[in-house]
N, C-alpha and C positions, 0 to 999 in steps of 0.2 A: 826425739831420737829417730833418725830411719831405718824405715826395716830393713832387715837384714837379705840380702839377694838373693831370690831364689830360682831353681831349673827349671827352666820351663823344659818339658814333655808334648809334642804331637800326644799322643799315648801311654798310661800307664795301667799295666796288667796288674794283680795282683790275685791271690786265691791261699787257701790253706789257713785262714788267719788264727781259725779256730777260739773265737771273743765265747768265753764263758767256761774257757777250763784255765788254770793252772801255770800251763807250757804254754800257753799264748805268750809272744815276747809283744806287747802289745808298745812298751814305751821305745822299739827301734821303729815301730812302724809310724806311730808317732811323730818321731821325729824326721821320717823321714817326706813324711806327708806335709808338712807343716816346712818343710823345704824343697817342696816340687810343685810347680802346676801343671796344670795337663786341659788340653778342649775333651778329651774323652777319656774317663776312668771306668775299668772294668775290670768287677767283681767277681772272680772267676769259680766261686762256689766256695763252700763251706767256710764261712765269715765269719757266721755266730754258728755254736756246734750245738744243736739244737738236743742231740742225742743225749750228751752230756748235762745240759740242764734241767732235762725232764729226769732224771739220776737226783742231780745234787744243782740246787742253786748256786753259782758260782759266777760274782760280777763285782770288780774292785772298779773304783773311780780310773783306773790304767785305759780299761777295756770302754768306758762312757767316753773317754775322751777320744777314742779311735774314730766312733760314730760321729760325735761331733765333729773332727775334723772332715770326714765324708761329708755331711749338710753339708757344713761349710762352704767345701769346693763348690757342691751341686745350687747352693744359693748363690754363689759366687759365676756361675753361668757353665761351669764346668757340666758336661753330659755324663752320667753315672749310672751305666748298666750293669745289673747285679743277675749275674749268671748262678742259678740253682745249683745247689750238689748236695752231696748225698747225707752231708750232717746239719742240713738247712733245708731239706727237703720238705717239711713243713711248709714252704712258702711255692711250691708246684702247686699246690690247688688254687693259688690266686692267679696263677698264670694266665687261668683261658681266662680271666677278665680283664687280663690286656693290665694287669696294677702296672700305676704310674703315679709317682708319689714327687709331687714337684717337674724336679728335672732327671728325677730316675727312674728308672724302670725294671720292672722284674721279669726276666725272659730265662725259659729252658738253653736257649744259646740263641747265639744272634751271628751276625756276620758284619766284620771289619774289612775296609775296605783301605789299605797304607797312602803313604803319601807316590812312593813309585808304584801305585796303578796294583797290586798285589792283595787279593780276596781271600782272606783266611776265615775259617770258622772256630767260632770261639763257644766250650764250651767243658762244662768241668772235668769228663772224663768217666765219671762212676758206670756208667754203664755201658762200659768193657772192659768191666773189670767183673770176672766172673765170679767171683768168692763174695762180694758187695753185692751184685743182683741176683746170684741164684741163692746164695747158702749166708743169709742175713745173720743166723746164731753167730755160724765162725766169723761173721765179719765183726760181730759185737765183742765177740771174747778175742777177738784180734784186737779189738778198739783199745778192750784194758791193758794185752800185754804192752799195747805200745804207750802206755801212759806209765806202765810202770819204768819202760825202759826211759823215758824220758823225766819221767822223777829221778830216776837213778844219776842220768845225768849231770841232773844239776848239784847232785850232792860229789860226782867227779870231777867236774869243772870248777867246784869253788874251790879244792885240794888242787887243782891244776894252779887257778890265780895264783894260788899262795904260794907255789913254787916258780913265779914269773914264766909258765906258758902259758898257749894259746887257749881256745874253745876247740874241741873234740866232740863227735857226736859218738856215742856210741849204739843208737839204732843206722845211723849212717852206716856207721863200720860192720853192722850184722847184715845190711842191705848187700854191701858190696862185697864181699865175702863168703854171703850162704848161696849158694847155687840156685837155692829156691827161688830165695828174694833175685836173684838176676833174672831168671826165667820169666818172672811173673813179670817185672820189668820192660823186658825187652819184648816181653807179649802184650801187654798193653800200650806199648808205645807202636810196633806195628799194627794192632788192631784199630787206634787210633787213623794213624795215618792209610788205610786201607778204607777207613770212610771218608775222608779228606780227599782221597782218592774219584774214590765212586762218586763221590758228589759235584768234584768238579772244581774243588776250592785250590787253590797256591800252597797253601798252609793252615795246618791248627794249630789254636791255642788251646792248651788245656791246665789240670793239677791234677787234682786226687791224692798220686802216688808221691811227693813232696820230695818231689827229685827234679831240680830245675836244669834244663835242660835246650840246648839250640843242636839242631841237626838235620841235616837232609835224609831222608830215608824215602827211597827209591823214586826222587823225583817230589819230593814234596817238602815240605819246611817243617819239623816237627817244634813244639814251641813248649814248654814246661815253665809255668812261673814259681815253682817250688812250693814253700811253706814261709811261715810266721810263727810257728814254733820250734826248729831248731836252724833251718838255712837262710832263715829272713834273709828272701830274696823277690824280686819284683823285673818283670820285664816292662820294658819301655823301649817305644818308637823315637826317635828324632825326626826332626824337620822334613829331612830327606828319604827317610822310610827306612833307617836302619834300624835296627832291634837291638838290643843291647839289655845281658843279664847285670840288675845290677844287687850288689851283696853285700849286706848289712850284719853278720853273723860274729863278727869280730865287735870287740867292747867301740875298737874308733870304726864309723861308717868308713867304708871303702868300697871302690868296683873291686868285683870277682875278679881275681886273678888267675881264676882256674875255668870262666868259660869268658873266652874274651868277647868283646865289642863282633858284631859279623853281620853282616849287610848278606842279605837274603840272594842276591843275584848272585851272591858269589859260590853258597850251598846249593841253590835249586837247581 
C-alpha cells in the first residue's frame, strides 16, 4: 500500500504541548505530525509539563507516541530544536553543555533565519511574563485554576457534541473577556516584541500565553504558535517564507479560519 501524501513544511513551530497532564490533546498533534514534514522543527517550550509531573505521574501511550513521532522526524534528517520554557525548565541546566541529542538540540532560544531573508528570534516567552518570573506561588495556583477550567471543559464540550455543536473553550472565553486576562496579554505581547526590537530581529516567535497569534506590532512580526491543549494550533513557514497559523481545534483537522494564511512582508 503507498503512503499516504504528506505536507511538506520549510518550517514547523509548535510550543504549549503540555505531554504529562490530562488536556494535553496529544492524538491531534499526532496526527498532525505524522502528516507533515518539515527540514526544521521547533519546540518552542513547555512540551513535557515538567511542573505537573513532579505533582502526579501522568503519561498515557497518546503522549509516548508524540515523542516518538519527534525521533522519528529528527532520525529522518529533520533538524529539531527544542526551545526551553517555563514547564520544562528542568532541562536549562543542560543548556550550558551545549546538549544535542542526535539531530536535536536544547537551546534557551535560538534564531531562525526564513526563506525571504527574514531573522526572527525564537523563544518561549516565560520571561516576560511577570507573574511566572517574579511571583512563582501565584503562577503555581494560576497553573491549577487553569486545569480546573480546562477539566471543566471537557465535561462542556462532550454535552456540546451531543447537541451537534462545535468545540468552545471556556478559559478562552475568560481570556477574552476579563480585562485582566487582555492586559496581561497585550503586555506580554509588546514586551515581547520590544526585545525583538532592541535586538535587531524581523520577528519573534514565542508561546507561553497559548493564544496563537500573527501580527505586526510597531514594525516587527509578532508570532504566537498557541497551545496543544485547547487551540491545537502550530505555525508553519512555506517554501517561500510565508507563515501560516494552522488549526487543528475542531474534531476534522482544518486551517484557521480566524487567523488567515499572511506573508510577513505584507505586516512588517
Amino acid at each position: 500500500m503507498a503512503d499516504t501524501p504528506r505536507t511538506h513544511y520549510r518550517t514547523i513551530f509548535i510550543s504549549d504541548v503540555h505531554l504529562g497532564t490530562a488536556g494535553c490533546q496529544a492524538e491531534k498533534l499526532t496526527r498532525f505530525l505524522k502528516g507533515a514534514t518539515c527540514d526544521d522543527l521547533y519546540l518552542v517550550g513547555d512540551i513535557v509539563d515538567g511542573w505537573k509531573l513532579k505533582k502526579q505521574f501522568f503519561w498515557p501511550q497518546e503522549h509516548t507516541n508524540v515523542v516518538r513521532k519527534i525521533l522519528t522526524k529528527s532520525k529522518r534528517g529533520t533538524r529539531v530544536h527544542y526551545v526551553t520554557g517555563n514547564h520544562d525548565e528542568f532541562l536549562r541546566k543542560f543548556v550550558d553543555y551545549r546538549l544535542t541529542l542526535g539531530n536535536i538540540r536544547v537551546v534557551n532560544e535560538a534564531v531562525h533565519e526564513t526563506a525571504d531573508g527574514r531573522r526572527l528570534l525564537i523563544l518561549h516567552g516565560d520571561l516576560f511574563d511577570v507573574i511566572t518570573r517574579y511571583h512563582r506561588t501565584i503562577a503555581l495556583a494560576g497553573d491549577v485554576a487553569y486545569e480546573a477550567l480546562i477539566a471543566s471543559n471537557r465535561y462542556i464540550n462532550f454535552f456540546r457534541r451531543k447537541f451537534g455543536l462545535g468545540y468552545w473553550s471556556l478559559s478562552n472565553f475568560a481570556k477574552h473577556t476579563t480585562k485582566r486576562f487582555v492586559n496581561l496579554i497585550s503586555s506580554f505581547e509588546d514586551s515581547v516584541a520590544h526585545e525583538c526590537r532592541k535586538r535587531g530581529f524581523d520577528g519573534i516567535v514565542c508561546g507561553h500565553i497559548h493564544h496563537a497569534e500573527i501580527r505586526d506590532i510597531d514594525g516587527v512580526t509578532y508570532y504566537n504558535t498557541g497551545d496543544w491543549v485547547e487551540s491545537c494550533t502550530a505555525l508553519v513557514e512555506h517554501a517561500d517564507g510565508r507563515m501560516e497559523i494552522l488549526d487543528f481545534s475542531s474534531d476534522t483537522d482544518r486551517r484557521s479560519d480566524k487567523v488567515t494564511p499572511i506573508r510577513a512582508a505584507a505586516v512588517g
